[in-house]
N, C-alpha and C positions, 0 to 999 in steps of 0.2 A: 260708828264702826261696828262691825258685826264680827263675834267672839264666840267662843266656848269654850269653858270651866269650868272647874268640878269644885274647886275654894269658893264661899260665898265672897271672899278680898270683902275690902274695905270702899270701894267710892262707890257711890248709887247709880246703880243701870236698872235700864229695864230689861228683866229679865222673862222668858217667852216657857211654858209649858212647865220646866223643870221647875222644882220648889226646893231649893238649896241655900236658904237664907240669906240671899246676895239681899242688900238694901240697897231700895230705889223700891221699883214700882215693882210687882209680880203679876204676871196677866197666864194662871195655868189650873190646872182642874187635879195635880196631882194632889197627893194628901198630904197638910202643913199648909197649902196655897195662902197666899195675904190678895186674891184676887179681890177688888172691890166690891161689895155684894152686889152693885146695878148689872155690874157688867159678868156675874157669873153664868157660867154654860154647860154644857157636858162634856165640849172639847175645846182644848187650848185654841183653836183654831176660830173655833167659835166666839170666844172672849177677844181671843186678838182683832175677828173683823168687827164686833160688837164695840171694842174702844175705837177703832180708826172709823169707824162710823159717826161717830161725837160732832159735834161742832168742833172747829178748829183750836175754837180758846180756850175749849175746856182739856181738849188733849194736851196744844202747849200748855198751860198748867201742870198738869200732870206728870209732863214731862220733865220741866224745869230743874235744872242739875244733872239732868241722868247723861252720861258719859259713854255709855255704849248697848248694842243689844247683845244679848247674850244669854246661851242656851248651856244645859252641863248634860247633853246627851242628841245623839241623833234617831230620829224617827219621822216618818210621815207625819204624822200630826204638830211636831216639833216644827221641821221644816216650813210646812205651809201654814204655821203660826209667823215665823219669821216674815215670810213671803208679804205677808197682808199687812207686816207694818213696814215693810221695805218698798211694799209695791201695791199701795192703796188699792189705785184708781184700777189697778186690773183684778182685784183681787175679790173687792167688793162688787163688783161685774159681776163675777162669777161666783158670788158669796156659794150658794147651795152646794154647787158642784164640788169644792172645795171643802164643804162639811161632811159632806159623801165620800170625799177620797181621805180624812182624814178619819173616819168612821171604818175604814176597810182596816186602817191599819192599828187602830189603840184598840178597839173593839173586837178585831178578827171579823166584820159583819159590812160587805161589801153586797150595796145593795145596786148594784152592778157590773159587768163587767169592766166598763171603765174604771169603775173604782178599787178594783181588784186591779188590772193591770198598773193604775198612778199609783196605788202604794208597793207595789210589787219594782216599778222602773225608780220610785223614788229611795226603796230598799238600798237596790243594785248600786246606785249611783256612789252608796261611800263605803263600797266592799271593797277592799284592798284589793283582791285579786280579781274582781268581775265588770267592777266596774268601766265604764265606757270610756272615763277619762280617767285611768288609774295610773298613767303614762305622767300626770302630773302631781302624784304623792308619793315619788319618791325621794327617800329620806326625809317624810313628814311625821310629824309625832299624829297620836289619834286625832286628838284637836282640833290642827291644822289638816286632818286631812278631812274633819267632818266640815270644816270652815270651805274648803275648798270644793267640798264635792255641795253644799249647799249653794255657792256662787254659780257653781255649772247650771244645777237644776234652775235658778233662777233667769239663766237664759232661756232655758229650755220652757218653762212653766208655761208664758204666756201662750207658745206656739203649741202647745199639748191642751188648750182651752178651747183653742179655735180651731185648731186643725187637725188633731188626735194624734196618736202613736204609731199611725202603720211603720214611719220609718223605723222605728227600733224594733219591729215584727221577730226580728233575730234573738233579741234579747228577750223576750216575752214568751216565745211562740210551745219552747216546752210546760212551761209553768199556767198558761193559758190552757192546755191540753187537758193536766195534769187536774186542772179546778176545774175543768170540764166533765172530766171523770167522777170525780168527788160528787159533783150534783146528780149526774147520772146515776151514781151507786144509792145516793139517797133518796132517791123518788122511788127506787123500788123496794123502799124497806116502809113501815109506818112507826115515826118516831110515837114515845107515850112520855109527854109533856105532863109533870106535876108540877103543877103552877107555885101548890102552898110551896112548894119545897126549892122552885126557880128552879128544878132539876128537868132536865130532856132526856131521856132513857133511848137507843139507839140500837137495837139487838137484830143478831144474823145469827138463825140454824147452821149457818154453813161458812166458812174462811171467805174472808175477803179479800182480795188483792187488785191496786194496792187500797190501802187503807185511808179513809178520806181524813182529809187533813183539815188545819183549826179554822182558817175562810170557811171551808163547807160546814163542817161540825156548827158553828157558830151562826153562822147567817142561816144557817135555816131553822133557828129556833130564838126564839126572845127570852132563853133561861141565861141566867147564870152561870149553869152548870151543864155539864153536859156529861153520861155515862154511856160508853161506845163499848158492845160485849160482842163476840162473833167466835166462832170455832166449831167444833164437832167435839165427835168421841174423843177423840184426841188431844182435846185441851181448849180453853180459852185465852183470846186474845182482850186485854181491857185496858182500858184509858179512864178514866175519871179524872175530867177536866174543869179548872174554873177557869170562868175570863174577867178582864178587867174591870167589868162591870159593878164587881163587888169592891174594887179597889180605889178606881178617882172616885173625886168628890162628884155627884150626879146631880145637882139641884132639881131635873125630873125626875128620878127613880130613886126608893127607898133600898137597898142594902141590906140582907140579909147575913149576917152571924156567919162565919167561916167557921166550916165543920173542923174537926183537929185530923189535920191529916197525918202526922205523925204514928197519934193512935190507933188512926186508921188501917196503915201501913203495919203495925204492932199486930194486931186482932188477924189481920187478914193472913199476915206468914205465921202466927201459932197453926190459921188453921191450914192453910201448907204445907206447915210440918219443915219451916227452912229459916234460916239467919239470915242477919241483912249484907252477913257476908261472905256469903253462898255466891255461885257466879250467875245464879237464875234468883229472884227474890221478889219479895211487894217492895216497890221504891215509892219516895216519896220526895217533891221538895217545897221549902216553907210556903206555909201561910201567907205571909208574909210578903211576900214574893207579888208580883205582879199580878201571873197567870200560872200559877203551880201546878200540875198535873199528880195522880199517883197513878202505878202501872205497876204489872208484873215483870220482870224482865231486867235486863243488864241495869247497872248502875251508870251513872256518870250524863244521864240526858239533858243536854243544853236546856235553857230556859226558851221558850217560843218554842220551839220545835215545829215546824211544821207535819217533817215526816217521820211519825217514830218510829217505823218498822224495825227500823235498823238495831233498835231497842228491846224491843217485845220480846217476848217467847210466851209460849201456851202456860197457860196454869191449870195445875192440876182440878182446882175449885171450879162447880158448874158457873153458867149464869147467874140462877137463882140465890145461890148462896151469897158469889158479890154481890150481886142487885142487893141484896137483905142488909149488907154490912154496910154498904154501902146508902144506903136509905139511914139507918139506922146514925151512924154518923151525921149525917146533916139533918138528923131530927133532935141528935142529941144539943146541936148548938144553935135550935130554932130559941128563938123567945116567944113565950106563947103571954098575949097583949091581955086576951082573956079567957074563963073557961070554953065561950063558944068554940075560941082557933083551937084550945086543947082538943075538944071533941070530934071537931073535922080532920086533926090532923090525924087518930087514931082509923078513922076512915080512909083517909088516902094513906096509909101507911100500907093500911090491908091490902091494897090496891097493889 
């Protein structure tokens, strides 16, 4: 039976993505995972179709005892983790595509439009108020209604492999727009990609509106990091972004050091000249955190975020000076392996 909980409980399941000390089997790429090392990947999705891939006796093995599946959170890559152990034979079909739509949404980095819209309609599916079947979670606790909106999608999945999404074009078609716009915005800027530092620097002389959000920021660069500056005389707009990259376990990519965003946040409103409990400020949130952002602007911005406008305000600091504070933080939490990296990194610092 297929479950979600946030208690690891006591009887062994296998449990998909989330890593919450449930005993049984773990098949997830978050940080703590007990994935088995044959079968580790970069997305839970990945593991999950890499174990139902196995010979059959080594799965049964594996499985032996385990009492249910179960997940302690809802997401794309979540879900169509579940999917591939619920529904092999269609799942492994479509192994790639699958890895792609699961890619759009733990990543932020949809290397298609399909893949942006399946994490986008898979999103929707267990939003209390948006979703398509929300007419059946009422008076459901979150659990039950992430259990419920995952059954749906699992009707839905196979028919969205073979025969795509036009029918929910309703559901999509602003958000489609919207990512359309974002890419548009971005091809006429030129990012400056500092590889040592996994950072993508993103700058506009002039206000943008609206402001591209984390699919674009993300997919069009292979950093880590990502720093979005734009305004006039009038002030700057800024985002200084990480993504999750720095966060699951990756067995292909190495992980650089999280810069201290805190102090970050500290340095930048001395030079402001503001508190952080002024109604305009440098915010920040953890480390720690999945995909933590820091910005200028109102307090209180949800974690994800796609659109932060609603957030921002201009700061009085140019570009150059974030850009500076900004470098400077994520140099200060580089490890440097040896003097050559020190020497290069004093050249792209200049930079």
């Amino acid at each position: 039976p297929l479950r979600y909980q946030s208690e690891a409980g006591e009887e062994p399941v296998l449990s998909v993505d989330g890593a919450f000390g449930a005993p049984g089997l773990n098949l997830s790429h978050w940080p703590g995972n007990q994935t088995p090392g044959p079968l580790k990947r970069s997305l839970s999705t990945g593991i999950a179709l890499a174990f139902m891939a196995q010979p059959e006796g080594e799965r049964t093995r594996q499985m032996e005892g385990l009492t249910a599946l179960v997940n302690n959170h809802f997401d794309t890559d979540g879900c169509l983790s579940l999917f591939a152990i619920q529904h092999p034979e269609v799942a492994l079909r479509h192994a790639e595509r699958l890895i792609e739509w699961a890619r759009a949404g733990d990543f932020f980095d949809a290397t298609s439009e399909e893949a942006f819209l399946a994490d986008h309609l898979i999103t929707l599916y267990a939003d209390a108020q948006r979703s398509p079947v929300r007419e059946r979670f009422e008076g459901c606790t979150e659990h039950e209604r992430y259990r419920l909106a995952t059954e749906a999608l699992f009707e839905e999945l196979p028919h969205w492999l073979t025969t795509g999404f036009e029918h929910h074009e309703p559901l999509y078609r602003e958000a489609l727009a919207r990512y359309r716009t974002d890419l548009a915005t971005l091809q006429n800027l030129t990012p400056v990609p500092l590889v040592h530092f996994d950072l993508c620097v993103w700058e506009s002389p002039t206000p943008i509106e609206p402001l591209p959000g984390r699919h674009a920021l993300f997919g069009t660069s292979a950093c880590d990091r990502v720093l979005w500056l734009s305004g006039d005389a009038n002030g700057t707009l800024a985002r200084f972004l990480i993504s999750t990259l720095s966060w699951f376990e990756l067995p292909d990519r190495k992980a650089l050091p999280r810069p201290d965003l805190e102090a970050l946040a500290q340095r930048l409103n001395q030079r402001e000249g503001c508190r952080p409990d002024d109604e305009f400020a440098w915010r920040f949130q953890s480390a720690q955190t999945a995909s933590p952002e820091v910005w200028f602007g109102r307090a209180g911005m949800p974690l994800f975020l796609g659109d932060a406008a609603p957030y921002l305000a201009p700061s009085t600091l140019d570009a150059a000076t974030i850009k500076a504070e900004v470098m400077e933080a994520v140099r200060a939490a580089w490890v440097f392996e040896n003097e050559t990296d020190t020497a290069d990194s004093d050249d792209i610092f200049a930079v």
